[in-house]
C-alpha positions in Angstrom: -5.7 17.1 20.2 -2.4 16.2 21.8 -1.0 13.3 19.6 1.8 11.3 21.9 3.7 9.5 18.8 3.5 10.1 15.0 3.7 6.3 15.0 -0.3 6.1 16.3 -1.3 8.2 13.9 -3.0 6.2 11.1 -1.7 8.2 7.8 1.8 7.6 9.1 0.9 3.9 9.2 -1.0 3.6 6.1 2.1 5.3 4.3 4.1 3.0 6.0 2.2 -0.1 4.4 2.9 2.3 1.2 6.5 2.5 1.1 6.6 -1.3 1.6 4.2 -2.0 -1.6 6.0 0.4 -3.3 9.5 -1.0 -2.7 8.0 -4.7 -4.0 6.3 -3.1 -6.8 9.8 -1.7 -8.1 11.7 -4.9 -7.5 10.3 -6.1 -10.2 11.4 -3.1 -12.7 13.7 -3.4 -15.2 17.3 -3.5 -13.7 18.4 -0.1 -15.8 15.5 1.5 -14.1 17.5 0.7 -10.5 18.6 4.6 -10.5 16.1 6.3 -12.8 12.4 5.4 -12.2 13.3 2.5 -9.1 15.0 4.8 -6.9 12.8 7.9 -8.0 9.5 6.2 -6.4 11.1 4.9 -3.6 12.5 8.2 -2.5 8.8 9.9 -2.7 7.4 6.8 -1.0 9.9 7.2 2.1 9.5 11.2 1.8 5.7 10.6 3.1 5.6 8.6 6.0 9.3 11.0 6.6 7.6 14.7 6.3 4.8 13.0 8.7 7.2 11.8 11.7 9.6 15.2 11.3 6.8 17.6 11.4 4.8 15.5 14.5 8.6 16.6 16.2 8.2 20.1 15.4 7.1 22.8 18.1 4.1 24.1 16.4 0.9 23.4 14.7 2.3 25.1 11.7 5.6 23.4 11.4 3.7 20.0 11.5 1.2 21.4 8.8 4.1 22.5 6.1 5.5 19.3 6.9 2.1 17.1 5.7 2.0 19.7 3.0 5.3 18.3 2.5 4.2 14.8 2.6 1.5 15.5 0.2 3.7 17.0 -2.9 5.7 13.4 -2.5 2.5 12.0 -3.2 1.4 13.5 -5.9 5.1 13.0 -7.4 4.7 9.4 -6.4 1.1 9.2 -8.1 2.8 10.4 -11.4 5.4 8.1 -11.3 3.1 5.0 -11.1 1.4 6.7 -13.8 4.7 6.4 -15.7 5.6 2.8 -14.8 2.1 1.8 -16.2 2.7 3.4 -19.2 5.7 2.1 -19.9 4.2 -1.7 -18.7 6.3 -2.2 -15.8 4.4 -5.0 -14.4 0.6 -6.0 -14.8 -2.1 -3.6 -13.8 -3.2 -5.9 -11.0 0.2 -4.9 -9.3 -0.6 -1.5 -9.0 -4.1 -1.8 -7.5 -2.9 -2.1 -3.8 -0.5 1.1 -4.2 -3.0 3.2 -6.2 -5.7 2.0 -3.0 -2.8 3.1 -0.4 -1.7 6.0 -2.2 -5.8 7.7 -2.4 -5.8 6.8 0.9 -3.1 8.2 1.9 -3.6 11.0 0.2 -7.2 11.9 1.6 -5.8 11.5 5.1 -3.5 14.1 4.4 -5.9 16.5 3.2 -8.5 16.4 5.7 -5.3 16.3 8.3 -4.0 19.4 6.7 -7.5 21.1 7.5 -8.1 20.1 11.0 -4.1 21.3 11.9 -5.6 25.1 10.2 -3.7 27.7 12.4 -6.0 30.9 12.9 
């Protein structure tokens, strides 16, 4: 499967969509948050869509596969992070519906991506 851009490749758009929500989501933080919990999701949002577009530039199949692996980990980070904003009430619940959606998504993508790139 010869891929021609990382930018038709439908996790790399979905987390695209993902670092958007999450960069309005965060606006709305408390300003002393701006280089503690603001800047910390934002950097794992960007991180995904990131690993993706590097790793599609790499010369092998195994490159591109540490680099979703990659993309993963700043998920997961990014998954405990909303946990934390929710717990500490940054914004209603209802705010965090659309990233929790993207984020699963996202996240599933990557998994079954990671197995079809399996290098024998």
């Amino acid at each position: 499967m010869k891929i021609e851009s990382y930018e038709n490749l439908i996790v790399w758009q979905k987390s695209m969509d993902l670092v958007v929500n999450i960069y309005k989501l965060t606006s709305k933080f408390p300003k002393e948050e701006v280089y503690g919990l603001t800047s910390q999701m934002r950097r794992s949002a960007v991180s995904i869509p990131s690993n993706i577009s590097e790793g599609h530039r790499r010369s092998s199949r195994k490159d591109f596969r540490n680099f979703l692996f990659i993309a993963y980990g700043s998920g997961a980070e990014l998954e405990t992070q909303i946990k934390i904003a929710k717990r500490l009430s940054y914004g209603d619940t209802k705010d965090y519906n659309l990233a929790d959606s993207l984020l699963s998504e996202v996240m599933r993508m990557l998994n079954k991506f990671t197995h079809e790139l399996k290098v024998s």
